[in-house]
N, C-alpha and C positions, 0 to 999 in steps of 0.2 A: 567816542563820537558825540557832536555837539545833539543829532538829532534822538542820541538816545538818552541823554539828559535832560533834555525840552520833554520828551513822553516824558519820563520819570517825576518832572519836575509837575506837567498838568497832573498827572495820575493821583500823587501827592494832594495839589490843591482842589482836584473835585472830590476826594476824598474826605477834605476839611469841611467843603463848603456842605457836601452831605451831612454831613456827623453835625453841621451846624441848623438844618432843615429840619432833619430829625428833631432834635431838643427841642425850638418852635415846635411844631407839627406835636410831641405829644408832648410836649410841656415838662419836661424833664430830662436829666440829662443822660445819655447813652452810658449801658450798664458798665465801662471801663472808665468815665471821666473821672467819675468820682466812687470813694466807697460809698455803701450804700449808706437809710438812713439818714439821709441830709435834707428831707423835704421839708424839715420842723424848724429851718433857718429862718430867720422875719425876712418877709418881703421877699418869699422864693421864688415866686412867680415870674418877679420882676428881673429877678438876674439871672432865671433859665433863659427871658426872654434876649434881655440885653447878651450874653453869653451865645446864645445860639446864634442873633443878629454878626456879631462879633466876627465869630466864627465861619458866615458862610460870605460876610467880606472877606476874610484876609485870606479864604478859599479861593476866592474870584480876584483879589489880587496876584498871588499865588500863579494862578494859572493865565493872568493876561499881564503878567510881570507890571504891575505898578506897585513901584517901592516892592520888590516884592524880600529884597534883603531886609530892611528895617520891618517888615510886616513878619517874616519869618525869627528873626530874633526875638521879637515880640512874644509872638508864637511860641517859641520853645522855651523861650523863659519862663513864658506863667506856666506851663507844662510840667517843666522841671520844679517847678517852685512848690506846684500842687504833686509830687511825687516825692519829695523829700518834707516837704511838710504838713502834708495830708494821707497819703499813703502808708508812708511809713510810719508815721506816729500810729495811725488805724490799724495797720496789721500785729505792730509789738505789742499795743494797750488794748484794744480794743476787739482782739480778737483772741482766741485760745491755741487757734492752731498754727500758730505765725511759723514752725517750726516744719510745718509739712509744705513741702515744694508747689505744689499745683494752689497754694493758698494766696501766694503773689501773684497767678496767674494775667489778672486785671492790671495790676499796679504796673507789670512787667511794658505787658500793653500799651499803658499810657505812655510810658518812658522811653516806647519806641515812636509814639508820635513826636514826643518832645526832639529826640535824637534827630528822625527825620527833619522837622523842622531845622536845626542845625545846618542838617549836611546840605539842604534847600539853599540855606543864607550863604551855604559857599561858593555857590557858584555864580553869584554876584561880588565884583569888587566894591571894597569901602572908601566912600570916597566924601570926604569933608564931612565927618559922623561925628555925632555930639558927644558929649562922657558916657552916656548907658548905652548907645548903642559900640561904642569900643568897648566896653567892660563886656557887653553881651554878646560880642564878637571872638570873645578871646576863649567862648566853648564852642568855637567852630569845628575847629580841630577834634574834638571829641565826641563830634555826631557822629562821625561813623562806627568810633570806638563801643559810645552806648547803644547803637543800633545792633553791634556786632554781635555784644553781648547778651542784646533781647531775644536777637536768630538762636543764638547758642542754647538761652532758656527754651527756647521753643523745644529746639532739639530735644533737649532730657525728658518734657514733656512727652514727647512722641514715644518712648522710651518707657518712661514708668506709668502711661495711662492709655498704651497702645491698644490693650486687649479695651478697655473702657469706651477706645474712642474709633476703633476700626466700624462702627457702626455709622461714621460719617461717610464716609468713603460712597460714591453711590453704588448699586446693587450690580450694576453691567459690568463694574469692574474688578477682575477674580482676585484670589489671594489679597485680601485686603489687611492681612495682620503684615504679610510681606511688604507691602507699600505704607504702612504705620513706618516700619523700622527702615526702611528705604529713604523716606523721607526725611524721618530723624537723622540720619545720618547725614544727606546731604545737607540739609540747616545747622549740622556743626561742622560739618566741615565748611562749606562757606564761611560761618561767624567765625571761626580759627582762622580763616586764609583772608576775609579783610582786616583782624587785629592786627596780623605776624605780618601782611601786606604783601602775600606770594599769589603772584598773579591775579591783584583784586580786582581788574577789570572784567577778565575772564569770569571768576569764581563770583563777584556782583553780578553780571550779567545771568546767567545760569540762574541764580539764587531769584533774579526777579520773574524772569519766564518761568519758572517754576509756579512761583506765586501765583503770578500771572495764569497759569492757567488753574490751580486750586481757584479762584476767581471764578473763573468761564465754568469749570466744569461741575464744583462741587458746589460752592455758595452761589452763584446764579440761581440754581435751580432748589435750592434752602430757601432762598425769596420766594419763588415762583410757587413753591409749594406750602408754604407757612402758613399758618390759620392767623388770624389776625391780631391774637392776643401776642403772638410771638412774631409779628415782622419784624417789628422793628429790633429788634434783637439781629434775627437773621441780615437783616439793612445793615446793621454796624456791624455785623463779623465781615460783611462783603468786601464793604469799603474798606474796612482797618487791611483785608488783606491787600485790597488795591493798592493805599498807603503803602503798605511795607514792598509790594510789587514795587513803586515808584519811587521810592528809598535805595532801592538797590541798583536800580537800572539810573538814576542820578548817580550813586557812588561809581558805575561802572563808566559814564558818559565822561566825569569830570577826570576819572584814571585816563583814561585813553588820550581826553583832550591834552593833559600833561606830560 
């Protein structure tokens, strides 16, 4: 359905244009853009600034569809580019425990905005696009690929740091080691069923109200109650999970509409 791709699609871009406010607003950039570390750059200030500007445009394009294909290609190219040649170089050299799973956690992260952005661009046709935007066109096809497989990482997470992380869950809701591995399960099997492509409207959709409500019910209320050293933290788990909410319900909109 077109109107569940429109939501997926704004969800997506106020997601952006937040994660772009953020970086302005404290002057650095949200703890998954980049590894850490990176404040010793010359002239940092100046490209939090411009980088966050950036960002909370092609948010509000994104969401009021101007150019929003050529802004989203944009988008997930530098995403993708800062994830294979920043990430990665950072986790194998620069860190000791590249080898232990929850250590890409971040990186994984980012690589789902990158994807997101993708599957964004696909739902606009191409039409009279210059050479980089066909070259940046031709990983279209492969947003929802790498998004599937970021779901998937989530999964195993839910899995090997359940007992660690059942303390997110809020307090009113019981058996929370139960909904740990509940949840894991459903974010692989989604990430399986849009790679393999069985019933990906269905199993997108599912995968984003799900989200969607971790959103409303758990990080809402991570903001609302955060001490001020840690909001913005809690601000960017919100929205990244928005994001991924509107990632999925875009991949489910544009199945259905085909």
């Amino acid at each position: 359905m077109e109107k569940l791709s429109n939501t997926g699609r704004i969800f997506y871009g106020t997601a952006i244009a937040v994660i772009g406010l953020l970086t302005i607003i404290y002057k650095d950039f949200p703890y998954m853009m980049l590894p850490p570390n990176h404040s010793s750059v010359p002239g940092f200030a100046i490209i939090v600034f411009i980088s966050g500007l950036s960002f909370v445009l092609a948010g509000a394009c994104i969401v009021f569809e101007k150019i929003p294909r050529q802004i989203s290609l944009v988008l997930g190219g530098i995403l993708l580019l800062i994830f294979c040649f920043y990430y990665i170089p950072y986790e194998l050299m620069a860190t000791s425990n590249y080898m232990h799973f929850g250590e890409w956690e971040n990186a994984i992260k980012e690589l789902a905005l990158a994807a997101g952005a993708f599957v964004v661009a696909g739902c606009f046709s191409a039409k009279n696009e210059n050479p980089l935007f066909r070259f940046l066109g031709k990983l279209v096809p492969f947003g929802a690929i790498f998004y599937a497989l970021t779901i998937i990482s989530f999964g195993i997470d839910h899995f090997l740091y359940a007992k660690e992380a059942e303390g997110y869950i809020p307090a009113w809701i019981p058996a929370h080691l139960f909904w740990m591995y509940f949840c894991g399960a459903a974010l692989l099997g989604a990430g399986i069923a849009i790679i393999l492509k069985i019933k990906t409207g269905l199993f997108a959709a599912l995968l984003g109200t799900m989200i969607f409500i971790w959103f409303i019910i758990l990080h809402l209320p991570k903001v609302i109650a955060a001490p001020a050293a840690d909001r913005a933290g809690e601000i960017s788990s919100a929205f990244l999970a928005l994001a991924y909410s509107g990632v999925a319900f875009v991949i489910a909109g544009v199945k259905k509409i085909a």
